[in-house]
Backbone of each chain as ProteinMPNN parsed JSONL, in Angstrom:
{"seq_chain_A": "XXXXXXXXXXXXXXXXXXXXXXXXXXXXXXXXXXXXXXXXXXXXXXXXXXXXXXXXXXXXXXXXXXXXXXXXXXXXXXXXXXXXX", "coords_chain_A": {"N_chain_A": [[37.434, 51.605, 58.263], [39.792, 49.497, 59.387], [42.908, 48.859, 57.624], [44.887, 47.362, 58.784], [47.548, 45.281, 60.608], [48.354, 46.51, 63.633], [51.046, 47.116, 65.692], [52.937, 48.598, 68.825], [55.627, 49.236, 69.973], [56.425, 50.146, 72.854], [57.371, 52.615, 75.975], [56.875, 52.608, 78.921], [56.584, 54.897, 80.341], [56.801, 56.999, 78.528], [56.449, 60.028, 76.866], [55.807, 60.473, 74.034], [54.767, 58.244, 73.456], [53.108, 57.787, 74.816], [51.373, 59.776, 73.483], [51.12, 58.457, 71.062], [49.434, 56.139, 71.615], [47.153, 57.615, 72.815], [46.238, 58.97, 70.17], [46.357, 56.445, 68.599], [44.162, 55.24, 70.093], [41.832, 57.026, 69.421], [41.305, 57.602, 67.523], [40.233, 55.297, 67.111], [41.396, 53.07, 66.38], [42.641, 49.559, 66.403], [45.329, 48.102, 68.344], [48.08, 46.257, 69.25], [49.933, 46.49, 71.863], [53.346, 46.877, 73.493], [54.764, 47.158, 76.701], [58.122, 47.553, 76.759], [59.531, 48.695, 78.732], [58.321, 46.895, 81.122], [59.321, 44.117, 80.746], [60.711, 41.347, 81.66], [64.274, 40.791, 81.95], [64.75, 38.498, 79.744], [62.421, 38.666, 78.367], [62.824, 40.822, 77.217], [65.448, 41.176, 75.92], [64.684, 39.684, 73.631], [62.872, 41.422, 72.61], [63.814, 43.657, 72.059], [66.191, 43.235, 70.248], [64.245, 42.498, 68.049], [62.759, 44.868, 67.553], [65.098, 46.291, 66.529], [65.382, 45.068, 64.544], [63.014, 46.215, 63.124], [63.262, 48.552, 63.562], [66.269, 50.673, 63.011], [66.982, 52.634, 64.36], [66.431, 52.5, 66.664], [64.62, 53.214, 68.468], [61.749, 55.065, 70.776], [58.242, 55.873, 70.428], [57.879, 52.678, 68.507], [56.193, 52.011, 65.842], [54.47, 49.573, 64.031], [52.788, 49.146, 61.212], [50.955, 47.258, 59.631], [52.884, 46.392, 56.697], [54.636, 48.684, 57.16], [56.909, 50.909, 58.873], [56.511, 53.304, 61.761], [58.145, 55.816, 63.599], [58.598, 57.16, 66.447], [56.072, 59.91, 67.581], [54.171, 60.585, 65.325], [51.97, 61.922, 63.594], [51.021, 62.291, 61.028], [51.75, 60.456, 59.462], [51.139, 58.518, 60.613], [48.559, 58.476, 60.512], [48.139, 58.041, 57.167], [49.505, 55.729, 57.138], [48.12, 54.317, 58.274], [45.211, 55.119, 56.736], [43.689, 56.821, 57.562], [41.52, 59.92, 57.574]], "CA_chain_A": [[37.884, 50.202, 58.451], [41.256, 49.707, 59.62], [43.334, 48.124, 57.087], [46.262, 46.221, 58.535], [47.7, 44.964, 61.685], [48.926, 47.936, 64.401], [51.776, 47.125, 67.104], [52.939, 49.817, 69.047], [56.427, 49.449, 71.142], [56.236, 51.901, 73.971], [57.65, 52.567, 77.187], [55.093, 52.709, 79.863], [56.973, 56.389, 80.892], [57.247, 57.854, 77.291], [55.255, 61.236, 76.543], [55.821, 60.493, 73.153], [54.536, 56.908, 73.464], [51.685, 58.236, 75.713], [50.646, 60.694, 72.661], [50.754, 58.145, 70.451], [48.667, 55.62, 71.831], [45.949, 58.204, 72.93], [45.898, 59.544, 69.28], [45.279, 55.874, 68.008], [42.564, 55.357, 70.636], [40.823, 58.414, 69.609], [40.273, 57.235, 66.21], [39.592, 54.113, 67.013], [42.48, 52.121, 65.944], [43.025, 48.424, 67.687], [46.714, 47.875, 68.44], [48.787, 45.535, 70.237], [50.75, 46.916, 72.878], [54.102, 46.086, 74.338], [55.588, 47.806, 77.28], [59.256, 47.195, 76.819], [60.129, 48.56, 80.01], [57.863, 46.624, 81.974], [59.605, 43.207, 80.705], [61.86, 40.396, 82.407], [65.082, 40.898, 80.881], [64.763, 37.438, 79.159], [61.887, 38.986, 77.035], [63.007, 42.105, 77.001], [65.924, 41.069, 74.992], [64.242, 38.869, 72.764], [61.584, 41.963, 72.082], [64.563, 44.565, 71.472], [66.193, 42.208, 68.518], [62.993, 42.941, 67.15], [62.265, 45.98, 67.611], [65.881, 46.646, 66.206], [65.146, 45.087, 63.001], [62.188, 47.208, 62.228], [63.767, 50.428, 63.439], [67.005, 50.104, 62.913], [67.234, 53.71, 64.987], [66.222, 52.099, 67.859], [64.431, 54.536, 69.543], [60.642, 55.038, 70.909], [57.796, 54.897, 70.136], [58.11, 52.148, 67.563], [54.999, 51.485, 65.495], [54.467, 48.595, 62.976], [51.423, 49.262, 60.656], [51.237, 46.77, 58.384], [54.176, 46.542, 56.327], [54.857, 50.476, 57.496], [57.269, 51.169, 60.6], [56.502, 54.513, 61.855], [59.307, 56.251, 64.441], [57.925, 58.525, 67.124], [55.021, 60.216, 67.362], [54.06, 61.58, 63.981], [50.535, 61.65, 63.239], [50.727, 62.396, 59.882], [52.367, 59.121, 58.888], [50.251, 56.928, 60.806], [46.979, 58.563, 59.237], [48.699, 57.651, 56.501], [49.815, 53.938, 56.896], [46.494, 53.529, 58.533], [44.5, 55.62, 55.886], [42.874, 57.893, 58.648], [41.378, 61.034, 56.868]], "C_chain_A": [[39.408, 50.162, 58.538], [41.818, 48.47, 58.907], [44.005, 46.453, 57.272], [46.355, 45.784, 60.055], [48.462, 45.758, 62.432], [49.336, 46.895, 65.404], [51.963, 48.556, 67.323], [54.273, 48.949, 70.165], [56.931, 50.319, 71.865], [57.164, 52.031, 74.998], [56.466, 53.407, 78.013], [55.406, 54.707, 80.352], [57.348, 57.339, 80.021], [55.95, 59.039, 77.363], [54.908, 60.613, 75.308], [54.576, 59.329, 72.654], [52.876, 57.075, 73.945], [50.457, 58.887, 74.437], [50.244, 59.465, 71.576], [49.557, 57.247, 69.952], [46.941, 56.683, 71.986], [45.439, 58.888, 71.528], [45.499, 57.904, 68.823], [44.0, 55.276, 68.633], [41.65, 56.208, 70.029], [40.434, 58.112, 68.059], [40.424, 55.715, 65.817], [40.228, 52.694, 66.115], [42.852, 50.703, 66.758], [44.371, 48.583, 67.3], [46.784, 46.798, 69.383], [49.979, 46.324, 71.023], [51.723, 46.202, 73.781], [55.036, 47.427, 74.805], [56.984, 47.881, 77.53], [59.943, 47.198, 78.119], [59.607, 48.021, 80.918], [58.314, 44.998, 81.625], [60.662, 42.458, 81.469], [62.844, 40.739, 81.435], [65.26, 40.439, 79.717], [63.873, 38.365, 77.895], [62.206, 40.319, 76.406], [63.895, 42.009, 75.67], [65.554, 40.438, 73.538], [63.235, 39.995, 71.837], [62.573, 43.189, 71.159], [65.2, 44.022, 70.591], [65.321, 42.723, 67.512], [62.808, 44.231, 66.429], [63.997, 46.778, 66.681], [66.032, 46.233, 64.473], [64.391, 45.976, 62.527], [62.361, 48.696, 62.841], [64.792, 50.487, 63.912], [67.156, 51.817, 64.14], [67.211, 53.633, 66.731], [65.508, 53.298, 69.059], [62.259, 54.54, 69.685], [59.25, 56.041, 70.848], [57.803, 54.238, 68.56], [56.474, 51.629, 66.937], [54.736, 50.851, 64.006], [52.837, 48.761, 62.359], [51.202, 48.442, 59.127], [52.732, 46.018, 58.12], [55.417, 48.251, 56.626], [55.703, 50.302, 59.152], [57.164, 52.865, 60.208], [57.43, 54.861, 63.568], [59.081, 57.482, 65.115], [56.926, 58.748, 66.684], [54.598, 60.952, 66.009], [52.633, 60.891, 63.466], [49.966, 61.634, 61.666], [51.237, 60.731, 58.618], [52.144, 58.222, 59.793], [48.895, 57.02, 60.458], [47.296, 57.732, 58.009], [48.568, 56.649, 56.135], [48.259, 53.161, 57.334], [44.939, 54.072, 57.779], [43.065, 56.099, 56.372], [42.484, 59.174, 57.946], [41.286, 61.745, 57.793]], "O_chain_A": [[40.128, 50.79, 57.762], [41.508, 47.324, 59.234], [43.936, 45.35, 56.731], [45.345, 45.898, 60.749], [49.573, 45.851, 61.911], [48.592, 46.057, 65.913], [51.545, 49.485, 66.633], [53.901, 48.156, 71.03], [57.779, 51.156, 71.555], [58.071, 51.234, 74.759], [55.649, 54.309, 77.827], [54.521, 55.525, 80.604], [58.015, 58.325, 80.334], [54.815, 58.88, 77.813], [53.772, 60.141, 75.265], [53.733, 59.489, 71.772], [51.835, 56.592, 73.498], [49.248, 58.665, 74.377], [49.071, 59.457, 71.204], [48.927, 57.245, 68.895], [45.898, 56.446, 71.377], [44.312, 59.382, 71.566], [44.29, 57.804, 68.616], [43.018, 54.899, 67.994], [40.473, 55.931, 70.261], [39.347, 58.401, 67.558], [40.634, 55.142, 64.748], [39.716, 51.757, 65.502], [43.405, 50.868, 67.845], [44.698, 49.067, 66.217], [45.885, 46.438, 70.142], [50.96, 46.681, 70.37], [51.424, 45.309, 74.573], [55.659, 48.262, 74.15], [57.224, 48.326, 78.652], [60.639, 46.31, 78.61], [60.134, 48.367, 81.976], [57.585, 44.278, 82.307], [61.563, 43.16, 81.927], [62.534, 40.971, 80.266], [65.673, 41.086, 78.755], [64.366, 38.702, 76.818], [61.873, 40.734, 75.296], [63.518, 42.473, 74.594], [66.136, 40.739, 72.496], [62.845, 39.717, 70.703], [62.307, 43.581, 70.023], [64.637, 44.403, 69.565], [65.594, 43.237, 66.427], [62.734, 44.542, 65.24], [63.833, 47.914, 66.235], [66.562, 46.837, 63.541], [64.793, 46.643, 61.574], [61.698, 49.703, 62.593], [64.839, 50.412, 65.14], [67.912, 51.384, 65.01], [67.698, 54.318, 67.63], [65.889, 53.901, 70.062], [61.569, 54.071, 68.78], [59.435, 57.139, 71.372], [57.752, 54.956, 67.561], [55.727, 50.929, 67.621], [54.791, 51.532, 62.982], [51.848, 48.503, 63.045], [51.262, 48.86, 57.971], [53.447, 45.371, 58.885], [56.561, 48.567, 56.3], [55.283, 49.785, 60.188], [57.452, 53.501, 59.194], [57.262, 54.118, 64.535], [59.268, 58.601, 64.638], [56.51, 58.2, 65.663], [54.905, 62.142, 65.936], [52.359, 59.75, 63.094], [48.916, 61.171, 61.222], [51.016, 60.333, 57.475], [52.816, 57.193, 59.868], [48.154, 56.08, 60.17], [46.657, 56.689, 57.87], [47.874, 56.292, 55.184], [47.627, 52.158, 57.006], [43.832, 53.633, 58.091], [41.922, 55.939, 55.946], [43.552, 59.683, 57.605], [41.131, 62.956, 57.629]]}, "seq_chain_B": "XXXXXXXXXXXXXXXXXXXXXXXXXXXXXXXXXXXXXXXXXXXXXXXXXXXXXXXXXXXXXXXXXXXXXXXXXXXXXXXXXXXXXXXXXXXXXXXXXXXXXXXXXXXXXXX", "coords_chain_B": {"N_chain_B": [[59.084, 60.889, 97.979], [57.001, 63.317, 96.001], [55.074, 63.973, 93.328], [54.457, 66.793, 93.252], [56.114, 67.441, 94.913], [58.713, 67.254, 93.547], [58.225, 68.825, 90.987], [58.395, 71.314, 92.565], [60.621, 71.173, 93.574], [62.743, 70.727, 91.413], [62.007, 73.03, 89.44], [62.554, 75.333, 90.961], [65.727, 74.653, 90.602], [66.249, 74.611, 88.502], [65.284, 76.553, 86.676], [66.926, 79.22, 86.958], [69.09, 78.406, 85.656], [68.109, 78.384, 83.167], [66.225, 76.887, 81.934], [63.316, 75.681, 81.42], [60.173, 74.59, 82.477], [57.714, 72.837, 80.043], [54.869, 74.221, 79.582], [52.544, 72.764, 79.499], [50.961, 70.872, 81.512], [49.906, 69.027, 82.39], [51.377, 66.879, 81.047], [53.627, 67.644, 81.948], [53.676, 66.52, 84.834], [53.164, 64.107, 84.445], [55.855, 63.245, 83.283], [57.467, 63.446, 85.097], [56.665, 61.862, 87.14], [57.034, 59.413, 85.613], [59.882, 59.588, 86.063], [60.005, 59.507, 88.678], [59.346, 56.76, 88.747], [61.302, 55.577, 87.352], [63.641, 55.923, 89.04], [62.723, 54.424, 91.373], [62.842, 51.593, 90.135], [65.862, 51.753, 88.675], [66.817, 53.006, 90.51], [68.035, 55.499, 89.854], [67.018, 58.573, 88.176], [66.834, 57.775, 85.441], [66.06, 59.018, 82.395], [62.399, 59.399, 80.767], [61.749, 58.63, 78.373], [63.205, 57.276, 77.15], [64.688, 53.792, 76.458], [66.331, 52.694, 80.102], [69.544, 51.031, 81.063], [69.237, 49.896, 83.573], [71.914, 50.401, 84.851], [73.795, 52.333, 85.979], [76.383, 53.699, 84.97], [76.158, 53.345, 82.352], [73.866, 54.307, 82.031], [74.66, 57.262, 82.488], [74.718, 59.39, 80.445], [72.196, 59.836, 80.509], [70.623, 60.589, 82.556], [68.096, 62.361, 83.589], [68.487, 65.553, 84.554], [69.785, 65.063, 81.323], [72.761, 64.539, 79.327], [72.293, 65.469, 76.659], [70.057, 67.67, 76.591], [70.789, 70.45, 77.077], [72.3, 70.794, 74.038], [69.655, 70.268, 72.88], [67.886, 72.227, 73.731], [68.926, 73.983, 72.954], [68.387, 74.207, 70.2], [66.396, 73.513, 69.242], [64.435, 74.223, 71.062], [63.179, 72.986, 73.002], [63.897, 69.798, 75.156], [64.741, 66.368, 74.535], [61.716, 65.188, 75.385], [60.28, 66.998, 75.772], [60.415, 68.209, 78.305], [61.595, 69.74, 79.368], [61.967, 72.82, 78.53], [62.912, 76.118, 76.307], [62.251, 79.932, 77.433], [60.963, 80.773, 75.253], [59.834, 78.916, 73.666], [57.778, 78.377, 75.019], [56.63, 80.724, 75.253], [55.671, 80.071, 72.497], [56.581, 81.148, 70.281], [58.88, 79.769, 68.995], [58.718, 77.311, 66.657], [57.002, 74.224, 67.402], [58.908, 71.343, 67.205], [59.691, 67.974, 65.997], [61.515, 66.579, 68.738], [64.564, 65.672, 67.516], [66.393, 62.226, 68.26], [69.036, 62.285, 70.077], [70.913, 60.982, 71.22], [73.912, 58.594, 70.53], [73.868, 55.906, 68.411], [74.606, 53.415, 69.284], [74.549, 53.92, 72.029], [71.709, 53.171, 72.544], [70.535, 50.55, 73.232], [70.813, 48.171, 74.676], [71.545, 44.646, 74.593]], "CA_chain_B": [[59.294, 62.038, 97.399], [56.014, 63.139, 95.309], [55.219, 64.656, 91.918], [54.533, 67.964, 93.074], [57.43, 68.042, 95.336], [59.668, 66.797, 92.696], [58.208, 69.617, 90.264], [58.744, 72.338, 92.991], [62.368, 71.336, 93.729], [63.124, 70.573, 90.081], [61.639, 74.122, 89.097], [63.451, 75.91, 91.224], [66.807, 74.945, 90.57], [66.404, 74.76, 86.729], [65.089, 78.145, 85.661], [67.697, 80.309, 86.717], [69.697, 77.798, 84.399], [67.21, 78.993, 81.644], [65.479, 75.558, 81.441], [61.788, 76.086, 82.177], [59.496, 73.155, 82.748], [57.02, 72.841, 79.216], [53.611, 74.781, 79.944], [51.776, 71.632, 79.509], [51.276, 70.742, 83.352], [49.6, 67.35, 82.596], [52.203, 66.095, 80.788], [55.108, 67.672, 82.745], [53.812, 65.54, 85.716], [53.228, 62.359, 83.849], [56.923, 62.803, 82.737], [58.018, 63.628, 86.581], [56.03, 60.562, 87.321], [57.973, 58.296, 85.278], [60.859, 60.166, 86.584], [59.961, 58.933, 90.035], [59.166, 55.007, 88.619], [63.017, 54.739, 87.054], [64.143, 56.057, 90.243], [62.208, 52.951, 91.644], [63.481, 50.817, 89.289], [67.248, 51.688, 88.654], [67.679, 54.244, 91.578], [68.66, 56.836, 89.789], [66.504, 59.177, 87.309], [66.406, 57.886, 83.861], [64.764, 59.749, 81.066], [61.389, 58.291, 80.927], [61.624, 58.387, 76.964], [64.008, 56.263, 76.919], [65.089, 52.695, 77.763], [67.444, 52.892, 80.816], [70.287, 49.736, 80.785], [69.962, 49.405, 85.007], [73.575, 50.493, 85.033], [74.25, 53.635, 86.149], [77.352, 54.02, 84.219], [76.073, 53.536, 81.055], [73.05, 55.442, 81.574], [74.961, 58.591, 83.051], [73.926, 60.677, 80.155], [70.289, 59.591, 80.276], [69.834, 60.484, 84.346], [67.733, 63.754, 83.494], [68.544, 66.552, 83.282], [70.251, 64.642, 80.482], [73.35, 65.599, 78.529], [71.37, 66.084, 75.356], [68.865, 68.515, 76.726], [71.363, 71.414, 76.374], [72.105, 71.439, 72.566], [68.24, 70.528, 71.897], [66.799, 73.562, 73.934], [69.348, 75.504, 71.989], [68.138, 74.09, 68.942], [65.302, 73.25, 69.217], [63.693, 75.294, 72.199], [62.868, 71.569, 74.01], [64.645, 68.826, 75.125], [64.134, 65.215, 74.051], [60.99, 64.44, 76.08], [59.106, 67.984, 75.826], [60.364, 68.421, 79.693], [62.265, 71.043, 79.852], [62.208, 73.621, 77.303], [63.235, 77.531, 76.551], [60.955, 80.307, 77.464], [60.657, 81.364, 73.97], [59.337, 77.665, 73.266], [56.695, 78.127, 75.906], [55.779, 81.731, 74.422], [54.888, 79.683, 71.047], [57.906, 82.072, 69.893], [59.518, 78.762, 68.357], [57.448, 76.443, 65.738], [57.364, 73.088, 67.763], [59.291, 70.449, 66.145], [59.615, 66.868, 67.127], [62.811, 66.546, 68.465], [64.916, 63.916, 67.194], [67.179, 61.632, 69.192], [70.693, 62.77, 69.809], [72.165, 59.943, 71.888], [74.709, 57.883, 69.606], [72.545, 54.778, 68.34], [75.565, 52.63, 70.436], [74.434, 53.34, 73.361], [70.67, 53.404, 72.638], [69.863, 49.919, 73.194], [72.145, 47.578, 75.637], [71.379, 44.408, 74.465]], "C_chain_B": [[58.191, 62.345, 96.494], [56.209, 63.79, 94.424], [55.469, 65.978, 92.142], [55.434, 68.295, 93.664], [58.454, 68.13, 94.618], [59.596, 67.99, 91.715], [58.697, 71.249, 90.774], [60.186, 72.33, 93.242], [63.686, 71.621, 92.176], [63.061, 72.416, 89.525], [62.636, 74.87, 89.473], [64.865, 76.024, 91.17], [67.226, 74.81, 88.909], [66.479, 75.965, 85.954], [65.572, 78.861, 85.934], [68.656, 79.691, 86.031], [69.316, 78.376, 83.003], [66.409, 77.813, 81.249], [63.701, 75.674, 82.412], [60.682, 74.443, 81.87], [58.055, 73.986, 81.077], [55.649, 73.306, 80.06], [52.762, 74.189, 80.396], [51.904, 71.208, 80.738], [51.137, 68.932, 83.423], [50.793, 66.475, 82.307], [53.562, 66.242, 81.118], [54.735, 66.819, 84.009], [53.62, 63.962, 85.396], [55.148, 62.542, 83.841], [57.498, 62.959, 84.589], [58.07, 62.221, 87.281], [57.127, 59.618, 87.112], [59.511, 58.59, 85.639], [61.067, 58.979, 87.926], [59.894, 57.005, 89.84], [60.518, 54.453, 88.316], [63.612, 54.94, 88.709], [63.878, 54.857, 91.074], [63.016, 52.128, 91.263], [64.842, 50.679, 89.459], [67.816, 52.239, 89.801], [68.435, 55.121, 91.344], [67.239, 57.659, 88.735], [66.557, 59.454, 85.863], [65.645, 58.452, 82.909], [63.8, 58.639, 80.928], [60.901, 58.27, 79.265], [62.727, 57.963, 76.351], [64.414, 55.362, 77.506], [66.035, 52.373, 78.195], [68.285, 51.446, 80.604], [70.077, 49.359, 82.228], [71.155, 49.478, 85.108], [73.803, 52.034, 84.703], [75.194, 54.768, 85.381], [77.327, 54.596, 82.808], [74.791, 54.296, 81.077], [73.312, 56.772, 82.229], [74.314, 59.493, 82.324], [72.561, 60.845, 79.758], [69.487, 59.99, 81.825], [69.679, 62.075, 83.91], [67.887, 64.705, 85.1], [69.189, 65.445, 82.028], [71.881, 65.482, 79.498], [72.82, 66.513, 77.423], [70.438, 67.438, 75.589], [68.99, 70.162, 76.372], [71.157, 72.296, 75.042], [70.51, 71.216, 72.157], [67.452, 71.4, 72.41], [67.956, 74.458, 73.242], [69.043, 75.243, 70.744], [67.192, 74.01, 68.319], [64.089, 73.999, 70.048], [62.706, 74.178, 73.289], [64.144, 70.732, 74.091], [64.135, 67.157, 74.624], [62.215, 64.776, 74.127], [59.866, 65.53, 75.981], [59.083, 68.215, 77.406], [60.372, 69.22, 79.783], [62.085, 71.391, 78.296], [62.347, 75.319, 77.565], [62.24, 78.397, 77.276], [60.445, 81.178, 75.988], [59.6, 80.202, 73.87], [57.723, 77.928, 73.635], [55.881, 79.707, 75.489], [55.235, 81.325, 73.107], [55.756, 80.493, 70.126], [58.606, 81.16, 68.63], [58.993, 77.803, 67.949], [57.609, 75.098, 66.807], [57.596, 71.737, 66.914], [59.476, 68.963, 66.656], [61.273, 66.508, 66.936], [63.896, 65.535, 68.134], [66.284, 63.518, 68.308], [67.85, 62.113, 69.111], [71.341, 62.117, 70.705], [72.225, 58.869, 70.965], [73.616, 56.882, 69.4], [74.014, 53.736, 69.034], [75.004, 52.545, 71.867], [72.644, 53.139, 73.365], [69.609, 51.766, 73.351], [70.983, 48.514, 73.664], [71.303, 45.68, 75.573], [71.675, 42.691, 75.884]], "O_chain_B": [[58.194, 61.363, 95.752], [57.301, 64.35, 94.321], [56.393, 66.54, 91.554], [55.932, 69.372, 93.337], [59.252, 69.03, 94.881], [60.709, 68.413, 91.403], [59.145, 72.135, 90.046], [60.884, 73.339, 93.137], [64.736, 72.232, 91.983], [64.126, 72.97, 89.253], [63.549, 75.172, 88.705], [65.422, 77.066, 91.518], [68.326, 74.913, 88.366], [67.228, 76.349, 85.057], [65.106, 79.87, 85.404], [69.402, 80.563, 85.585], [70.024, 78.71, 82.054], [65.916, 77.835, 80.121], [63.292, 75.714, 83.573], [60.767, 73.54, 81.038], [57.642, 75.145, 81.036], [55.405, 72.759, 81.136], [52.113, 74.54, 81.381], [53.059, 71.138, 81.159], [51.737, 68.035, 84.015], [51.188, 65.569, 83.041], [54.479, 65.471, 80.832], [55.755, 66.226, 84.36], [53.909, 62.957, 86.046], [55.693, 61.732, 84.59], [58.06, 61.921, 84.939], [59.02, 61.623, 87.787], [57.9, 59.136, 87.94], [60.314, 57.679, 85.439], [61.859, 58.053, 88.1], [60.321, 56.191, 90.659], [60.953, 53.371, 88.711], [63.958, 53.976, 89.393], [64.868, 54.256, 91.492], [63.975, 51.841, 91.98], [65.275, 49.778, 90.177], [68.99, 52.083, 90.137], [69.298, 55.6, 92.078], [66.294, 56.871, 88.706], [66.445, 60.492, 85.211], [64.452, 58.172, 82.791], [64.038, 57.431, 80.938], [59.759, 57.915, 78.972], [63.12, 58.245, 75.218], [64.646, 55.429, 78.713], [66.878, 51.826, 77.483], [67.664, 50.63, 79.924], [70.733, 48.344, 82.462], [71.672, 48.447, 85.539], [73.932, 52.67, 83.658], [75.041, 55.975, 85.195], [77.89, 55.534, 82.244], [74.588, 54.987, 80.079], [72.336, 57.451, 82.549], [73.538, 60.307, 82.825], [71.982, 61.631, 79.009], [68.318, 59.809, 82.163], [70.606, 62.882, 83.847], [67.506, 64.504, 86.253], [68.272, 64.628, 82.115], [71.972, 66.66, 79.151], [72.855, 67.735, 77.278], [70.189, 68.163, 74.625], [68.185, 70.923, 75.836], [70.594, 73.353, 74.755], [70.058, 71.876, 71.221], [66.361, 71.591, 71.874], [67.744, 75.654, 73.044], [69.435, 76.108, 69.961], [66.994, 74.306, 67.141], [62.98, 74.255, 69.581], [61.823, 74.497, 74.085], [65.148, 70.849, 73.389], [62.938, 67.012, 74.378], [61.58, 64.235, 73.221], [58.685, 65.193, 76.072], [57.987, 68.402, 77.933], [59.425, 69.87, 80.227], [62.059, 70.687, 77.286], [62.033, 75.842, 78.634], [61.313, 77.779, 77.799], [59.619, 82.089, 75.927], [58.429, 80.557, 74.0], [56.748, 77.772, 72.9], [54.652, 79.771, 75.443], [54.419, 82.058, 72.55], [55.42, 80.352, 68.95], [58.848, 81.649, 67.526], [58.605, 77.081, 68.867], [58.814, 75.01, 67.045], [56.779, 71.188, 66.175], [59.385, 68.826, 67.876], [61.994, 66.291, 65.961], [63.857, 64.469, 68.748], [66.953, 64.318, 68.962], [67.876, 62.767, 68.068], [72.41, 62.596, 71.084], [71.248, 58.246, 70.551], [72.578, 56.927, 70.061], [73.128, 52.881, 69.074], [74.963, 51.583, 72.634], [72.266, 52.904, 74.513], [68.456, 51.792, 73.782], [71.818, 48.042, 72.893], [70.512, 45.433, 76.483], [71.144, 41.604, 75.657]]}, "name": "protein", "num_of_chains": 2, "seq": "XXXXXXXXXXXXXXXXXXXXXXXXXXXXXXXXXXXXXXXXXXXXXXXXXXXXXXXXXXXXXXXXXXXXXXXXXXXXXXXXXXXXXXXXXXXXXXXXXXXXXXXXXXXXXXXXXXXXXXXXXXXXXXXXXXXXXXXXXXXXXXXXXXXXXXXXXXXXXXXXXXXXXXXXXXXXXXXXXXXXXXXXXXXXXXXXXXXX"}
């Protein structure tokens, strides 16, 4: 049962971003998905603000789990936040 | 210009540099790919793991090859993206690590 609420800010041309999503498909994780680079500038800016509060590193992929930001692909700390065995 | 042409031109003038395209084929043409979509986009060849500003200027050291790609195949035995990497890397020679950013957080995000 998946705890909490999963975003995921990607770029549609990331490997990283690519891996991450297909790892939480694969165990069956819902997310919300936002392509940053596929935005009007207008939202774009409005989404990077954001995305700059919860990772202050600014860098992709950004993934909100919960109360949990996780920074790049790292599987072991989104089992983790999402309490994947 | 297509993927595989892009991988045969790319190839060839990289690896007598010492920069060898990652083993992984699938995901060296996904990244080629998005290679070819900034090119679209900005008209030049932004790293596709990272987000370009549309301004040439400021993304000079993001139009892969990249500056960064250098010190992180010497440090790492990849570059940011898992594009390019050593041929030690690609012998499994070098633990794979995930490489962390190394462009300033200033320019990372052009608001």
């Amino acid at each position: 049962m998946q705890p909490c609420h999963v975003k995921v800010y990607s770029l549609s041309t990331c490997s990283h971003c690519k891996d991450t999503k297909e790892f939480l498909n694969q165990c069956g994780v819902d997310y919300d998905c936002v392509e940053i680079d596929k935005l009007d500038p207008e939202k774009r800016r409005k989404i990077l603000e954001e995305i700059k509060r919860l990772n202050p590193q600014c860098s992709f992929p950004t993934v909100v789990a919960g109360d949990q930001v996780i920074v790049g692909f790292k599987q072991d700390e989104l089992k983790e936040a999402l309490g994947i065995k | 210009m297509n993927v595989e042409q892009l991988y045969e031109i790319l190839k060839k003038a990289q690896e007598p540099k010492g920069f060898y395209f990652n083993q992984d084929k699938p995901r060296v043409f996904d990244l080629l790919q998005g290679l070819l979509t900034n090119k679209d986009r900005y008209g030049y060849m932004a790293c596709p793991c990272r987000l370009a500003a549309a301004d040439p200027d400021w993304d000079r050291d993001i139009i892969c090859p990249c500056v960064y790609r250098e010190p992180d195949v010497a440090e790492y035995g990849s570059c940011y993206c898992n594009l390019y990497v050593s041929r030690a890397w690609n012998a499994g020679e070098i633990p794979p690590v995930y490489v962390p950013e190394r462009r300033p957080l200033e320019k990372r995000f052009r608001l």
